[in-house]
C-alpha positions as a LaTeX table, in Angstrom:
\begin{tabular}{lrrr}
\hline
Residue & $x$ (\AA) & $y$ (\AA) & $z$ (\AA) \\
\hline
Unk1 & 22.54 & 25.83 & 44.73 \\
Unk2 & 23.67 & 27.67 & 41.50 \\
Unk3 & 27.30 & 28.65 & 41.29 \\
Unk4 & 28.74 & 31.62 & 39.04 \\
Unk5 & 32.15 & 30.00 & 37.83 \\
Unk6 & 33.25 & 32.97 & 35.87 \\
Unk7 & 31.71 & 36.19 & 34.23 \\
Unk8 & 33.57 & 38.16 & 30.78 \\
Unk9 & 32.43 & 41.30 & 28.97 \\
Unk10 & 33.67 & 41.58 & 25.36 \\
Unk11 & 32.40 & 42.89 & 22.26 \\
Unk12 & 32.43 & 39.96 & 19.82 \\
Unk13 & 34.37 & 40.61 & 16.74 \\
Unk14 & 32.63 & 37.43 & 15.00 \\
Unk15 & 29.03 & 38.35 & 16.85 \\
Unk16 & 29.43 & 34.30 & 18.11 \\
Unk17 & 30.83 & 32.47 & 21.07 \\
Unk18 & 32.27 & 29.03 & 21.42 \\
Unk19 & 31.34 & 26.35 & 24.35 \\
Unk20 & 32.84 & 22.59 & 24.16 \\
Unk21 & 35.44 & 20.35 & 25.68 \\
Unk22 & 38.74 & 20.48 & 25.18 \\
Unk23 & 39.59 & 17.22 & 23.77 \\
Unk24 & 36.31 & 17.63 & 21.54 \\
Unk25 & 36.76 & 16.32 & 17.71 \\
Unk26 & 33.59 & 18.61 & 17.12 \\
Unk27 & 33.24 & 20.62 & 13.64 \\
Unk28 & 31.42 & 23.86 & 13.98 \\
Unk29 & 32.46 & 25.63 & 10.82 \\
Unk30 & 29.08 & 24.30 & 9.06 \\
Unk31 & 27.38 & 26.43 & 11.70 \\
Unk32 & 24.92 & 28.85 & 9.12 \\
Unk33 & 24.13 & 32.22 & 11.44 \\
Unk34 & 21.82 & 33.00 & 8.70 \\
Unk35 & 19.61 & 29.63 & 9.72 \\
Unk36 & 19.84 & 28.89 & 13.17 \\
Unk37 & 21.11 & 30.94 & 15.94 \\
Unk38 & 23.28 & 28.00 & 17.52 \\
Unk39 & 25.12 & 25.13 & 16.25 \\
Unk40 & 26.62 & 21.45 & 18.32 \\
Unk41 & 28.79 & 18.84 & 16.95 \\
Unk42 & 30.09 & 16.03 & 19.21 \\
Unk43 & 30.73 & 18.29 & 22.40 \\
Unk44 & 31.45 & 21.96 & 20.89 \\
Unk45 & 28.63 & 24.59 & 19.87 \\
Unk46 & 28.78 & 27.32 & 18.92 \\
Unk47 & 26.03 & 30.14 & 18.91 \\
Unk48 & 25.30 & 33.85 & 18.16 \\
Unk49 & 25.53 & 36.96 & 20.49 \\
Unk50 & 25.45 & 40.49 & 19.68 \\
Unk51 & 28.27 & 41.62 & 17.49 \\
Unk52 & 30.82 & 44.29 & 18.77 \\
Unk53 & 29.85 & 47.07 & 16.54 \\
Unk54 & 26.67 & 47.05 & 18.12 \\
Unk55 & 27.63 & 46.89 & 21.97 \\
Unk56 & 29.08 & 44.44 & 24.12 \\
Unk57 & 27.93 & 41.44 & 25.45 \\
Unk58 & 28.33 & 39.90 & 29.09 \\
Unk59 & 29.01 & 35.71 & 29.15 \\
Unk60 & 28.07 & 34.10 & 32.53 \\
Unk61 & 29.43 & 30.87 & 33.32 \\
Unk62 & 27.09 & 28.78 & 35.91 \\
Unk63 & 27.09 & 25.47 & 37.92 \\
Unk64 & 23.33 & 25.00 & 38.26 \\
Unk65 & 20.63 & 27.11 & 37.30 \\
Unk66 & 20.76 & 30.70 & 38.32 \\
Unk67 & 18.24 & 32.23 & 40.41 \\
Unk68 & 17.45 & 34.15 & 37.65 \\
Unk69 & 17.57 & 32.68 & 34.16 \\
Unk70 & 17.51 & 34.84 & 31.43 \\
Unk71 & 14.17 & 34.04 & 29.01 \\
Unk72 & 15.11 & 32.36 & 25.91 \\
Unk73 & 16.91 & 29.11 & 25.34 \\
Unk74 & 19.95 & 29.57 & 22.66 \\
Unk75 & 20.86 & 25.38 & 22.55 \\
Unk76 & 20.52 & 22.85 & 24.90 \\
Unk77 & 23.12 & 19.99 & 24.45 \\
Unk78 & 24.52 & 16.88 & 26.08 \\
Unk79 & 28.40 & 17.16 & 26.48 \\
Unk80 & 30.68 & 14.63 & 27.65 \\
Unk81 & 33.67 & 16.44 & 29.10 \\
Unk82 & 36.42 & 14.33 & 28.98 \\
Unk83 & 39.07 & 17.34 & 29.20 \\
Unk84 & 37.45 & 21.19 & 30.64 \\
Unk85 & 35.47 & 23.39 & 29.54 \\
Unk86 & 36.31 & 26.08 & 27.53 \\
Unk87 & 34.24 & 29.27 & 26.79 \\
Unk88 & 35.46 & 31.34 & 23.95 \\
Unk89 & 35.64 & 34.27 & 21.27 \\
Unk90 & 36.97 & 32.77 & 18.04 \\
Unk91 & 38.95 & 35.80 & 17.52 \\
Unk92 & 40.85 & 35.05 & 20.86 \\
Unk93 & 39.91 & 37.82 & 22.62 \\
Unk94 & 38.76 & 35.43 & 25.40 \\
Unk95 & 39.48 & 32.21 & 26.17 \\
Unk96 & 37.74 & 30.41 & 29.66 \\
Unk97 & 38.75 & 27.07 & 30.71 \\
Unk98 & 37.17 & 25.53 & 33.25 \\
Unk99 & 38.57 & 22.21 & 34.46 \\
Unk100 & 36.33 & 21.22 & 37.45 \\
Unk101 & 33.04 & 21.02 & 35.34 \\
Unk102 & 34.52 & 16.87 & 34.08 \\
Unk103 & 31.59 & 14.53 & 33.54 \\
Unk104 & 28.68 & 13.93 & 30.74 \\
Unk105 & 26.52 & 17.27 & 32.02 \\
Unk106 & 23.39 & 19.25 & 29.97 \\
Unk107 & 24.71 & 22.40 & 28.96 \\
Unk108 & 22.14 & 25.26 & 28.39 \\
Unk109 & 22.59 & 28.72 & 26.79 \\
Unk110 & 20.17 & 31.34 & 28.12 \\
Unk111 & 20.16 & 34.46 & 27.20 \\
Unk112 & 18.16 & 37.70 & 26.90 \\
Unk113 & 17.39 & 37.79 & 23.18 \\
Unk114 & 16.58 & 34.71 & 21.24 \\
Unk115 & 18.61 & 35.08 & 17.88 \\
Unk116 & 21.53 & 37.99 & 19.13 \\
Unk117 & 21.75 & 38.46 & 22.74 \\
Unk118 & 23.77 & 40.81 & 24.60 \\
Unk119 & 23.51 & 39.03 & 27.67 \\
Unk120 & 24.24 & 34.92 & 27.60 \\
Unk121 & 24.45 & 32.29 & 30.73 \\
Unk122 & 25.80 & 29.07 & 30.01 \\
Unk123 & 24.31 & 26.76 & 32.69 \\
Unk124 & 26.08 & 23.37 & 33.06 \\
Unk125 & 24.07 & 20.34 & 34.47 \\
Unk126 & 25.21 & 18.23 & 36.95 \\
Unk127 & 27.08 & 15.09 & 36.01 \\
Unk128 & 24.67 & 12.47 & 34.89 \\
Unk129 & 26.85 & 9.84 & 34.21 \\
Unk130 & 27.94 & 7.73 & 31.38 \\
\hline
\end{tabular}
């Protein structure tokens, strides 16, 4: 059974949110918005919502798949979560740590446009071991 952790509404200064581990060495500032709508390095990604001047968006946090999934898959990665997990606006305007999420898990970003939604659920696996 699915699981909201957390839910945020903000309107994304950098029209991008953050997902990774804590104690992730990932680099994401190669990410090009202009060619793909998400970006993962070695536990962090990083991916594009709707930016602020245009509206808000809403960021859903879930442990399992919702019972309603928004349509289109923004990245689908493999994280090893050695430390929590942290969902974030690189301007700092929020800043989600989770630390009972632990464990190599699939993380999936859904959300309800494919290149700049303004609705996003980042579903996290169950552990799957090493």
């Amino acid at each position: 059974m699915a699981t909201m952790q957390v839910a945020f509404e903000l309107e994304s200064q950098h029209g991008c949110l953050v997902v990774r581990d804590t104690h992730s060495d990932g680099d994401i500032s190669e990410w090009d918005p202009g060619a793909s709508a998400s970006y993962v390095d070695r536990g962090s990604a990083i991916f594009a919502v709707i930016h602020g001047i245009e509206g808000a968006v809403r960021c859903e946090l879930w442990r399992g798949l919702p019972a309603e999934p928004l349509p289109h898959t923004i990245l689908t990665a493999l994280f090893t979560i050695d430390g929590a997990l942290q969902v974030q606006d690189p301007a700092g305007v929020v800043d989600v740590v989770v630390a009972t999420l632990r464990g190599r898990r699939e993380i999936t970003v859904l959300g309800d446009d494919p290149t700049s939604p303004s609705r996003v659920q980042v579903v996290v696996g169950p552990d799957v071991g090493a």
